[in-house]
N, CA, C and O atoms as CSV, one atom per row, in Angstrom:
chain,resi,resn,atom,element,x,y,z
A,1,UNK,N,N,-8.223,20.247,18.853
A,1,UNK,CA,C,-8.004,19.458,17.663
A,1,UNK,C,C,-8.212,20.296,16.403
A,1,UNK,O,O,-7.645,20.015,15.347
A,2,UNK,N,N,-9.024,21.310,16.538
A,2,UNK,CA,C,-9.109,22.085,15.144
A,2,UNK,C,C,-8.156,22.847,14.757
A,2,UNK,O,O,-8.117,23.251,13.595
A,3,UNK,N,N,-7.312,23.141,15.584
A,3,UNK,CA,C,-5.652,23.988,15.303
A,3,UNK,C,C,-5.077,23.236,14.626
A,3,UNK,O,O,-4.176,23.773,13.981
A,4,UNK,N,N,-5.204,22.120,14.464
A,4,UNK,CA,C,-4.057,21.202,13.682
A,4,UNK,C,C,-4.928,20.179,13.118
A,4,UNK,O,O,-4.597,19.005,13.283
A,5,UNK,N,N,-6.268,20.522,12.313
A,5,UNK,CA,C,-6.644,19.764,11.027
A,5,UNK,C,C,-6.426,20.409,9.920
A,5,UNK,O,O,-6.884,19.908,8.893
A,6,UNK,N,N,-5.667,21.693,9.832
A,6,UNK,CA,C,-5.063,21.672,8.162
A,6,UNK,C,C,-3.965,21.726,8.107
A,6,UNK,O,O,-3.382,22.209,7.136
A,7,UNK,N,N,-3.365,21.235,9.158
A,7,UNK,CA,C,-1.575,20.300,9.001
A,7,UNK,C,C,-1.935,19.419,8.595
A,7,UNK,O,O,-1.501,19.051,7.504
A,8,UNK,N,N,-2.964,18.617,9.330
A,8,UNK,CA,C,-3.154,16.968,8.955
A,8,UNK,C,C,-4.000,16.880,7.832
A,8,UNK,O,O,-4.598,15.823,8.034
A,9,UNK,N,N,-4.308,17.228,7.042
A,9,UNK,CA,C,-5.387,17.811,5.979
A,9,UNK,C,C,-4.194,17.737,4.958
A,9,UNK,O,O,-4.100,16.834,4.127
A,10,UNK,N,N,-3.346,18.702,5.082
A,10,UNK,CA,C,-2.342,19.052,4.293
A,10,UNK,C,C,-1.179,17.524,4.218
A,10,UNK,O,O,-0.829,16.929,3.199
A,11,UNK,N,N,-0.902,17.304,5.251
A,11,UNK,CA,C,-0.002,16.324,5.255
A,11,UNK,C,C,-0.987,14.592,4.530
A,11,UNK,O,O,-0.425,13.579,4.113
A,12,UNK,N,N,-2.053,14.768,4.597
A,12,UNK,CA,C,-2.385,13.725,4.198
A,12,UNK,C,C,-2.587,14.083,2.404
A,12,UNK,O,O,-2.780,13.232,1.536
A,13,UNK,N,N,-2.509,15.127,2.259
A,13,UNK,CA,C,-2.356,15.160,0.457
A,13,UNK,C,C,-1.603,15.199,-0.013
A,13,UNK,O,O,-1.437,15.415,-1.213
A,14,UNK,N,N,-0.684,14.944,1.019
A,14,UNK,CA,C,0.963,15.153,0.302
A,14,UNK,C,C,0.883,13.341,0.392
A,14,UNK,O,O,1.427,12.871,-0.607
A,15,UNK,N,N,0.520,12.609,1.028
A,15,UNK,CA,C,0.823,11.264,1.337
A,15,UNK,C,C,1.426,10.932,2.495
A,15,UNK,O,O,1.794,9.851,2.954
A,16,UNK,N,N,1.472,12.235,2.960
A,16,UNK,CA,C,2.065,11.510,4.891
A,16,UNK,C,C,1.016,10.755,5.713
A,16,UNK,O,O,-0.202,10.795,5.891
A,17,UNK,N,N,2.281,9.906,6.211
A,17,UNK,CA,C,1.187,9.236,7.518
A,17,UNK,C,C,1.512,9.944,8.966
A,17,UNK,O,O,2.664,10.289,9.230
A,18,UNK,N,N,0.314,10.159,9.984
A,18,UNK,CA,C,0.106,11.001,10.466
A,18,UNK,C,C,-0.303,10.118,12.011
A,18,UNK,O,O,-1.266,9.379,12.211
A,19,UNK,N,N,0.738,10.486,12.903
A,19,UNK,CA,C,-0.083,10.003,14.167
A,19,UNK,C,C,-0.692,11.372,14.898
A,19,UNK,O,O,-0.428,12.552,14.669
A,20,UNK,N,N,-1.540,10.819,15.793
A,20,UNK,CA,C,-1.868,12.255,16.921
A,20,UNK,C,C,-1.755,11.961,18.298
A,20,UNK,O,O,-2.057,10.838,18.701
A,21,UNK,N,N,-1.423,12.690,18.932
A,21,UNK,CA,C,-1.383,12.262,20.249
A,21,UNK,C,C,-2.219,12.988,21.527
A,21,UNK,O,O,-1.474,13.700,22.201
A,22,UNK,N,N,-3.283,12.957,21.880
A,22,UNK,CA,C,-4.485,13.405,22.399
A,22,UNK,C,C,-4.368,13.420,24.639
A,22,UNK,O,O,-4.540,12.376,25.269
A,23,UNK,N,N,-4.137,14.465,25.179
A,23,UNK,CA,C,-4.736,14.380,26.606
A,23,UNK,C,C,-5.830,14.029,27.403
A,23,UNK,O,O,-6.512,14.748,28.132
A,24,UNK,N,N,-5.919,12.733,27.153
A,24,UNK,CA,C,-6.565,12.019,27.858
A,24,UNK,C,C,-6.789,12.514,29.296
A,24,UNK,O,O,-7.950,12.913,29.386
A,25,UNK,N,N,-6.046,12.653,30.583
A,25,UNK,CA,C,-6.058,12.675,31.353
A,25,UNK,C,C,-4.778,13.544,32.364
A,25,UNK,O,O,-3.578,13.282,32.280
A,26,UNK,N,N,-5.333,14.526,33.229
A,26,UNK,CA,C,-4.260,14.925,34.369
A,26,UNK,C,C,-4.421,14.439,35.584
A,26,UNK,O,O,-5.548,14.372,36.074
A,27,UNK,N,N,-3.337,14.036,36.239
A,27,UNK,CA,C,-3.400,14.145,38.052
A,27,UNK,C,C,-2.819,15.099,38.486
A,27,UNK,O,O,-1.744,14.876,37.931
A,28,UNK,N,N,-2.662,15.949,39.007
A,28,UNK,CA,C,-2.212,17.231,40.124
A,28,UNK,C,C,-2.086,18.013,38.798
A,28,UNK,O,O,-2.662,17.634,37.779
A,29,UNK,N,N,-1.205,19.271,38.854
A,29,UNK,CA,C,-1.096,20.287,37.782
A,29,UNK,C,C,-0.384,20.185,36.557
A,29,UNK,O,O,0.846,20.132,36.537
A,30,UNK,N,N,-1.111,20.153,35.498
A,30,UNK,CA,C,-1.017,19.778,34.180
A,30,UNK,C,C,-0.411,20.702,33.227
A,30,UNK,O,O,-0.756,21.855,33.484
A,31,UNK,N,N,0.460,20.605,32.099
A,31,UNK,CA,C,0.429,21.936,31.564
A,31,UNK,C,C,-0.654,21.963,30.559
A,31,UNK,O,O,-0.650,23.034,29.952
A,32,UNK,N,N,-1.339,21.359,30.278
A,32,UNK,CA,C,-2.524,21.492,29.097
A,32,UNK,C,C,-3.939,20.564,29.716
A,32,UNK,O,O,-4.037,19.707,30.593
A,33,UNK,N,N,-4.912,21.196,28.805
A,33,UNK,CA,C,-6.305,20.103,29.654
A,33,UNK,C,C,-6.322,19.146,28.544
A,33,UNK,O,O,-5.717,19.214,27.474
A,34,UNK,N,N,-7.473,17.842,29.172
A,34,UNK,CA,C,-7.683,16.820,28.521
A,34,UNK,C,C,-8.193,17.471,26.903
A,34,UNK,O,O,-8.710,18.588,26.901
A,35,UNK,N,N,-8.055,16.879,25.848
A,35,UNK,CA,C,-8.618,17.751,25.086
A,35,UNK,C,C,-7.507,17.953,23.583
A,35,UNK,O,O,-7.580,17.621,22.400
A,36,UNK,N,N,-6.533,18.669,24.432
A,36,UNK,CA,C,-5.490,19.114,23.394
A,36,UNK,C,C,-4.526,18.104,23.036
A,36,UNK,O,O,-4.126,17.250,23.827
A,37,UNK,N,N,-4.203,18.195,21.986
A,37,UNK,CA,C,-3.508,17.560,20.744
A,37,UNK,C,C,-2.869,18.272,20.069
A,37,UNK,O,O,-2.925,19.488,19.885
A,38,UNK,N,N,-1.843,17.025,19.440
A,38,UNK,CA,C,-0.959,17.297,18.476
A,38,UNK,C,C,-0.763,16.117,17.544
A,38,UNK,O,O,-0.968,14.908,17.644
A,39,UNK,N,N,-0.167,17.125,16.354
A,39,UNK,CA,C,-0.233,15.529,15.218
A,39,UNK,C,C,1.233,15.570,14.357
A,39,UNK,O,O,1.676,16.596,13.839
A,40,UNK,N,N,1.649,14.729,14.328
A,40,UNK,CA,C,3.215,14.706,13.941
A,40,UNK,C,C,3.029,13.467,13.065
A,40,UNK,O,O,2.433,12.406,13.244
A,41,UNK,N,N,3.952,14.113,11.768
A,41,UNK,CA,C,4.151,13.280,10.534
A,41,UNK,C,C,5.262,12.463,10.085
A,41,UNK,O,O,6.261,12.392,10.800
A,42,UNK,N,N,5.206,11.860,9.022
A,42,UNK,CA,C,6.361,10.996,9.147
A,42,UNK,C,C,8.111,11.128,9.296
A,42,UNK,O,O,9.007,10.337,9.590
A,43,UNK,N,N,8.042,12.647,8.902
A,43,UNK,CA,C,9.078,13.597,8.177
A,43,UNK,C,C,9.675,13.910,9.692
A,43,UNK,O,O,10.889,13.963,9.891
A,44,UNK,N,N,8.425,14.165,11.021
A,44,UNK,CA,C,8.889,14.895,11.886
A,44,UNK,C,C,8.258,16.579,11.841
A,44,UNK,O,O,8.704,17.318,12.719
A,45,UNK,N,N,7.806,16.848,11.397
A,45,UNK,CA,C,6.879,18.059,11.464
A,45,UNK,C,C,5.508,17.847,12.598
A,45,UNK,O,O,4.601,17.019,12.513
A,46,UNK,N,N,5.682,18.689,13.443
A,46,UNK,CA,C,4.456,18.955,14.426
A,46,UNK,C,C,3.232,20.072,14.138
A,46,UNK,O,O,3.534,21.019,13.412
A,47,UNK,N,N,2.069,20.017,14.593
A,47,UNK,CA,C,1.529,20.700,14.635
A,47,UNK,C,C,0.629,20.580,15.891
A,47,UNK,O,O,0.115,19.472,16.045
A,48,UNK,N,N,0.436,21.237,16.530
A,48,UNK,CA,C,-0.313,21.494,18.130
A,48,UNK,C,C,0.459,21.245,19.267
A,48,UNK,O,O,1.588,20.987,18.850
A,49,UNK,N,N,0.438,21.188,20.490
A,49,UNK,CA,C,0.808,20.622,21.524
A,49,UNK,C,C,0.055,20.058,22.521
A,49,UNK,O,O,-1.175,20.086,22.481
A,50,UNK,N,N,0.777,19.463,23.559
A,50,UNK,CA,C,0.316,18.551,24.616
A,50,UNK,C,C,0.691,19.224,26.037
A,50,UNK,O,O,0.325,19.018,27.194
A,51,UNK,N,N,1.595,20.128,25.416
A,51,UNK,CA,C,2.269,20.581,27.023
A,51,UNK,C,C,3.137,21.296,27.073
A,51,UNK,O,O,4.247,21.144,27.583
A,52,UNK,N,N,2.439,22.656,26.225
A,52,UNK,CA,C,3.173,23.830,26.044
A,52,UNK,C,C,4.578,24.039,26.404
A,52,UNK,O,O,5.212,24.922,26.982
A,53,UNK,N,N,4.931,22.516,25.665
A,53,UNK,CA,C,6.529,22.724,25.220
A,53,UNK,C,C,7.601,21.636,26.270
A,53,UNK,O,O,8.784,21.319,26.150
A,54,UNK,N,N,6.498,21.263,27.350
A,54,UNK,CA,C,7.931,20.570,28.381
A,54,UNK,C,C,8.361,19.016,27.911
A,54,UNK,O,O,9.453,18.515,28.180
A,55,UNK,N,N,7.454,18.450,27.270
A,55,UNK,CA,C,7.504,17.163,26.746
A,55,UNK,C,C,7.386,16.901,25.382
A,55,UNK,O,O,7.218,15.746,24.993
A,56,UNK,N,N,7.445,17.718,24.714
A,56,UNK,CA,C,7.055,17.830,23.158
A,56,UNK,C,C,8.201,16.875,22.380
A,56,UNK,O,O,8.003,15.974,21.564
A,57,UNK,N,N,9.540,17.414,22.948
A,57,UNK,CA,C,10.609,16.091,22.122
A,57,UNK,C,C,9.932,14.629,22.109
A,57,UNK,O,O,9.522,13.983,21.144
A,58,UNK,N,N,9.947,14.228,23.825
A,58,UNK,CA,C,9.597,12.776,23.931
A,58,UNK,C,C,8.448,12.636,22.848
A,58,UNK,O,O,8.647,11.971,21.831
A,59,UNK,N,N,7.070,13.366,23.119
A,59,UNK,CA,C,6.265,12.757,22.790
A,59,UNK,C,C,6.129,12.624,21.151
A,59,UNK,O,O,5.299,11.833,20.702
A,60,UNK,N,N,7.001,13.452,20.210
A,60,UNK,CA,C,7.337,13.600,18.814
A,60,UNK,C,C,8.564,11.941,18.395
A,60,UNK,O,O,8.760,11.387,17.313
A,61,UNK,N,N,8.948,11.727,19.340
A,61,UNK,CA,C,9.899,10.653,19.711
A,61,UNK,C,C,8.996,9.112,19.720
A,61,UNK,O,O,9.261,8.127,19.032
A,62,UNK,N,N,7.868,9.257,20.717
A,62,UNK,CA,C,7.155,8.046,20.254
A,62,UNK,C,C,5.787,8.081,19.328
A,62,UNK,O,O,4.967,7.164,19.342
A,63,UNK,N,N,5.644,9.414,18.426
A,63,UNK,CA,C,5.018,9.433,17.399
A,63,UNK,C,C,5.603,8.551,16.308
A,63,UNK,O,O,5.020,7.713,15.620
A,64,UNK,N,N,6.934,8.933,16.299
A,64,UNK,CA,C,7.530,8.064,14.761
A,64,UNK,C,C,7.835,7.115,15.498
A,64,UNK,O,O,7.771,6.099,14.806
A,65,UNK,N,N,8.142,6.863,16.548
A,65,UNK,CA,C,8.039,5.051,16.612
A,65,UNK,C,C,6.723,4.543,16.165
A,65,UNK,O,O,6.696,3.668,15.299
A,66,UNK,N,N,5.906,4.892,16.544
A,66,UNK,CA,C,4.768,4.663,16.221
A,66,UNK,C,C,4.728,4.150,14.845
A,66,UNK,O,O,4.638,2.945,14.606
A,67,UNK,N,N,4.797,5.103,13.892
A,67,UNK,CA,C,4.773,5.128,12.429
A,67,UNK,C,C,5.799,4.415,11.907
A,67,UNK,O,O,5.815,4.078,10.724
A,68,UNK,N,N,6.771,4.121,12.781
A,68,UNK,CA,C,7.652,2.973,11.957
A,68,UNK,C,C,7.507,1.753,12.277
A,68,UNK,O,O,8.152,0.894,11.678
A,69,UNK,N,N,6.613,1.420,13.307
A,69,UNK,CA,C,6.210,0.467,13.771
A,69,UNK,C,C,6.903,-0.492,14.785
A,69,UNK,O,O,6.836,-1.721,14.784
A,70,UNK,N,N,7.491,0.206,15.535
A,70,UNK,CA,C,8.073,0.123,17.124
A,70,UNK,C,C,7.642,0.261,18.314
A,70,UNK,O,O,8.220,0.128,19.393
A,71,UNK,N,N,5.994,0.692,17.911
A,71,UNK,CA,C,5.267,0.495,19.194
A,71,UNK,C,C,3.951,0.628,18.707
A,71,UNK,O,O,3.735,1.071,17.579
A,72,UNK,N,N,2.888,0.211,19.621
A,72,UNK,CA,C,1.916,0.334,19.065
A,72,UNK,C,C,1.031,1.577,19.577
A,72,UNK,O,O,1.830,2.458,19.897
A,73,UNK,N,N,-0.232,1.990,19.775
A,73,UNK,CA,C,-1.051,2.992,19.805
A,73,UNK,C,C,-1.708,2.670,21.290
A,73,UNK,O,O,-2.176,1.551,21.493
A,74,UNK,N,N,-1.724,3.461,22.093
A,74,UNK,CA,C,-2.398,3.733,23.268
A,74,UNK,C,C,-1.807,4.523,24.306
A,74,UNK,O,O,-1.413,5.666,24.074
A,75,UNK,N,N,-1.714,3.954,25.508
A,75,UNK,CA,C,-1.492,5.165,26.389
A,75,UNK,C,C,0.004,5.505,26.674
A,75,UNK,O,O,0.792,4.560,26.710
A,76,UNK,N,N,0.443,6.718,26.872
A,76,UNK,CA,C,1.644,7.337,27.383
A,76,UNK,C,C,1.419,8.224,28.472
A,76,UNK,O,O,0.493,9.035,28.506
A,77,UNK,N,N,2.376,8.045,29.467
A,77,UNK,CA,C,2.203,8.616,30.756
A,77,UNK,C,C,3.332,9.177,31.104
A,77,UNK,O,O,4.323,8.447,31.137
A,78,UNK,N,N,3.469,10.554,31.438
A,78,UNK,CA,C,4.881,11.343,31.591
A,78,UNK,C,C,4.287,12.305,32.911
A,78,UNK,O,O,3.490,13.226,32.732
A,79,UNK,N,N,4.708,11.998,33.964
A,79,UNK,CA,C,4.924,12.342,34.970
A,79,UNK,C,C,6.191,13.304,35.812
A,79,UNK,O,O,7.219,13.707,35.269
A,80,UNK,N,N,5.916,13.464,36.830
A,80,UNK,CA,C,6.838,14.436,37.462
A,80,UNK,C,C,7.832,13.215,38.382
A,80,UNK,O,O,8.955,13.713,38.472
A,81,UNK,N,N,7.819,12.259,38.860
A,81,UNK,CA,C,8.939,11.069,39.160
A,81,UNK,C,C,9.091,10.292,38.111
A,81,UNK,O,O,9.684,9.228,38.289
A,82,UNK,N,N,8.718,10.547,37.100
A,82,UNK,CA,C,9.272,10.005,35.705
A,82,UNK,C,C,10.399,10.508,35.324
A,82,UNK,O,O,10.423,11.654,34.876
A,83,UNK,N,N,11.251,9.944,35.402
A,83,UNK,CA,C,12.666,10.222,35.090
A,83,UNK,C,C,13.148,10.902,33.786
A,83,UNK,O,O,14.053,11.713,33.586
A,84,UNK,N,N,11.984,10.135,32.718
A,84,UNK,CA,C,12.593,11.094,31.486
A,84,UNK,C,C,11.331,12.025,31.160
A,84,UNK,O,O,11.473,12.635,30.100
A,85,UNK,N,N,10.130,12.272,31.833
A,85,UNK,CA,C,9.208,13.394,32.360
A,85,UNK,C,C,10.434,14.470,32.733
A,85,UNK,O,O,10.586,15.575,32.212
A,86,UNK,N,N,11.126,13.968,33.591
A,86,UNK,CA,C,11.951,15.015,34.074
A,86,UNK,C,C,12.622,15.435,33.580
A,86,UNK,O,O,12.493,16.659,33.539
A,87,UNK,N,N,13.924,14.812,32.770
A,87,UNK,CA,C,14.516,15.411,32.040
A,87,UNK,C,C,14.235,16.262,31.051
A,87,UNK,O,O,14.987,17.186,30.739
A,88,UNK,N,N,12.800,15.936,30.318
A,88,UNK,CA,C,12.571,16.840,28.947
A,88,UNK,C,C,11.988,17.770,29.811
A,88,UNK,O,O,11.943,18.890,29.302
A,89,UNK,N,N,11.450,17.692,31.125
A,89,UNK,CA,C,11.164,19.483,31.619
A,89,UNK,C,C,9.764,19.413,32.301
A,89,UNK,O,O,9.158,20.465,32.498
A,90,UNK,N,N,9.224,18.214,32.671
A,90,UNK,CA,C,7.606,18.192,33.026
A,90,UNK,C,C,8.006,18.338,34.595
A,90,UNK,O,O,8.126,17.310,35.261
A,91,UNK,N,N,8.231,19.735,35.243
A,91,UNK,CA,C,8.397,19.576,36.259
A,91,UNK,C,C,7.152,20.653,36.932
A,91,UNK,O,O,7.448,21.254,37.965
A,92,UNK,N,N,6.144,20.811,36.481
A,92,UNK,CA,C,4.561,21.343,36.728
A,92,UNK,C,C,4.253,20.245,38.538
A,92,UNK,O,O,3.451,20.627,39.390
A,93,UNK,N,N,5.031,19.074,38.667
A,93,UNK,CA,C,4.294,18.223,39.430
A,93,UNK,C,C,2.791,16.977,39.461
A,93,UNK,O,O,2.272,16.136,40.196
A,94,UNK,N,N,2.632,17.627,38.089
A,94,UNK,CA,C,1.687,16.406,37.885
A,94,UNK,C,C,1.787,15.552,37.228
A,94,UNK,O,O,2.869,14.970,37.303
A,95,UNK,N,N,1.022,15.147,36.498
A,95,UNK,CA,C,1.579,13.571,35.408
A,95,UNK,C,C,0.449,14.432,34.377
A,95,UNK,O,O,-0.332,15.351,34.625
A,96,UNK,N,N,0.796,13.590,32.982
A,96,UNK,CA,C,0.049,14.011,31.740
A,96,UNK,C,C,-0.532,12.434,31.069
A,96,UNK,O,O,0.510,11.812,31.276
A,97,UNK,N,N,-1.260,11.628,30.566
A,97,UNK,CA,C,-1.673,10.968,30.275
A,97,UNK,C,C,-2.300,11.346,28.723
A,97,UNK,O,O,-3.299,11.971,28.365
A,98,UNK,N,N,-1.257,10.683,28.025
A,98,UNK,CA,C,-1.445,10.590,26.515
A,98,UNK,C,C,-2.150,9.790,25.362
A,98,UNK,O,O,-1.245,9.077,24.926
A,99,UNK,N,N,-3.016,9.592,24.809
A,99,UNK,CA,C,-3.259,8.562,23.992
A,99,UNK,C,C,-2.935,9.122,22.720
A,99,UNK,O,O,-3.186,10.230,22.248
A,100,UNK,N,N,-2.126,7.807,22.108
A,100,UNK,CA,C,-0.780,8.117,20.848
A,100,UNK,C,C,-1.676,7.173,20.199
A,100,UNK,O,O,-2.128,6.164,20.740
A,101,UNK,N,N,-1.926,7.588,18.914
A,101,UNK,CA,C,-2.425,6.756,17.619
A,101,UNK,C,C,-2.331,7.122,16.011
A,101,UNK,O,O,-2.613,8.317,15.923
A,102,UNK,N,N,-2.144,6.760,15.143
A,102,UNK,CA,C,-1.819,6.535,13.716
A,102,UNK,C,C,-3.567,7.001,13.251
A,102,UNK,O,O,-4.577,6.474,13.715
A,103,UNK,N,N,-3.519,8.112,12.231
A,103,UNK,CA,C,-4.958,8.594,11.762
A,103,UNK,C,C,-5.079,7.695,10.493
A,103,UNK,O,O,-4.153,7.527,9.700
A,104,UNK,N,N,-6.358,7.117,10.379
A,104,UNK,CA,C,-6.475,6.597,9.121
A,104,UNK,C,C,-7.745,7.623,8.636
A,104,UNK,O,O,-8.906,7.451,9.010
A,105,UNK,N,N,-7.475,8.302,8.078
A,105,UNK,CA,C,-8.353,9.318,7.292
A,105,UNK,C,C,-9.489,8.639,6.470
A,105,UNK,O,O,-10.261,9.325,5.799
């Protein structure tokens, strides 16, 4: 999380709103540990990752839903028989378990 508090630092003095999306949890082989994050702004600008790159579209995808208010905040789960896990590239074999939420600074 400290790699990407002076994106979100920065983006909040500009007036962006800012979700983050945090690894909660792996089953079998993960590309990142519980722990790591990323925080994506309203514009679409990222900073950190979740999974050194195989799911990063999707999960930048239900950040601004998020922020436009098309879904709400909690868990995301992108797996390896997840169909669109698969397509954006999570093919490691394990699942990734996300918690997606809106920062109120």
């Amino acid at each position: 999380m400290d790699e990407i508090l002076d994106d979100i630092e920065r983006w909040f003095g500009l007036g962006q709103r800012v979700a983050v999306a945090r690894v909660v949890d792996i089953e079998g082989s993960g590309p990142r540990e519980p722990g790591a994050a990323m925080a994506v702004n309203a514009l679409g600008e990222v900073a950190g990752s979740v999974s050194g790159g195989c799911v990063e579209g999707a999960v930048v995808g239900e950040a601004l839903e998020l922020l436009e208010g098309r879904r709400s905040s909690g868990i995301t789960t992108f797996g390896y028989s997840d169909d669109e896990a698969f397509a954006v590239g999570l093919t490691c074999g394990g699942t990734i378990h996300l918690f997606i939420e809106e920062l109120d600074w």
